[in-house]
N, C-alpha and C positions, 0 to 999 in steps of 0.2 A: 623846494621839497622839504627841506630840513626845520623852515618855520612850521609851515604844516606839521610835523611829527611834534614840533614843539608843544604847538596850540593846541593839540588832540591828547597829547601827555599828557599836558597844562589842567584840562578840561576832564579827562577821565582821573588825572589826580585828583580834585577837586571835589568831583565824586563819589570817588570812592574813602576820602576825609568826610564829608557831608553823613555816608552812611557809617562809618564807625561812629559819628555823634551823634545820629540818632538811633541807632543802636543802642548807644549808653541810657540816652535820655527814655526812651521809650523803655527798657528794659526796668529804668530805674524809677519810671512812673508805675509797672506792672508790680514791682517788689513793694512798692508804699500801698497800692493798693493793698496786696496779699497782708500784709501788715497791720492795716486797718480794719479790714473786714475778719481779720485775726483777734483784733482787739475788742471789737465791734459783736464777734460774737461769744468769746470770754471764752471759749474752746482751747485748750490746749496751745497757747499760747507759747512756747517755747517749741512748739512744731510750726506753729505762724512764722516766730521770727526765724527758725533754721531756715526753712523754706524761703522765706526772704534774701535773707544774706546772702543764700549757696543761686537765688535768682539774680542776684546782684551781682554779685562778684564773677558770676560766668558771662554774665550781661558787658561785663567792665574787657574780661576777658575779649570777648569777640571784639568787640570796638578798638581795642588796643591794636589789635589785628589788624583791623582795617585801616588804621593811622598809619599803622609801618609801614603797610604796603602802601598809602597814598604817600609815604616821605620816600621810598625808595623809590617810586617812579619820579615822583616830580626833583629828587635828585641826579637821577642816570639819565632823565630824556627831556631834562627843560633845564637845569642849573648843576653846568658838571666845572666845579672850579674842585678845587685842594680844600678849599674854605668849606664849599656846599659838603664835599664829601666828610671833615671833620665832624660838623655840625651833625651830620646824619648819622656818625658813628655814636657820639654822644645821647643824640635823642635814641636809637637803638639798643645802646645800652641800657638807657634809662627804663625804654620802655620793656623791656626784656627781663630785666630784676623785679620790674611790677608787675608782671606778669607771672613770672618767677613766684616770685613772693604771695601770689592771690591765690595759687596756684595748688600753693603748701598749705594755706589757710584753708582753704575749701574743703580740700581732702584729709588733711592732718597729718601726710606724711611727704616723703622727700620725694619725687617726681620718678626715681630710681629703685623705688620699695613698693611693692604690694599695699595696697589697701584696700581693706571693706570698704570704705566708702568713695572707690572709683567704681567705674560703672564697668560692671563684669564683664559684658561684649565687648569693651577696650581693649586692645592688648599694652599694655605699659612700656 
């Protein structure tokens, strides 16, 4: 029973890493577009690239998302050593400061302050 949980882990891990990367990819093909047909139409172009960037960078955000959760599963229910679980804290870290950090770039303020430019039905 316990390979089964592994293989199914193993396998919806795997998954759910696949869709954080195309998440990014797909989101970071929609941003080049918006970009282009931004440039393409000589329209207010610094509305083209905000709209890009704030497409990107949320685009990056949710993908991030979906990686943790494919490392936190395929840590806890396929690879549970001292080693796997260091490894995971590090990548968690890591990815938690970039997310972190994209996060405050987007919005322009600290994750803990009010801003105009979060989305007002949010609560913070």
């Amino acid at each position: 029973m316990q390979e089964y949980v592994k293989t199914i882990a193993s396998w919806s891990a795997g998954a759910i890493e696949m869709a954080g990367i195309s998440i990014i990819v797909a989101v970071a093909g929609y941003a080049l577009f918006v970009m282009v047909v931004g440039l393409i139409k000589r329209s207010n172009l610094k509305e083209a690239f905000q709209t890009s960037r704030q497409s990107l960078g949320q685009g990056i955000l949710l993908g991030l998302e979906f990686l943790v959760a494919a490392d936190i599963i395929h840590t806890v229910a396929v690879e549970l050593t001292w080693e796997s679980i260091g490894v995971l804290a590090v990548v968690v870290v890591i990815r938690t400061f970039l997310s972190f950090t994209l996060d405050v770039e987007l919005t322009g303020s600290w994750p803990w302050h009010a801003s105009k430019s979060r989305d007002p039905d949010l609560k913070p």
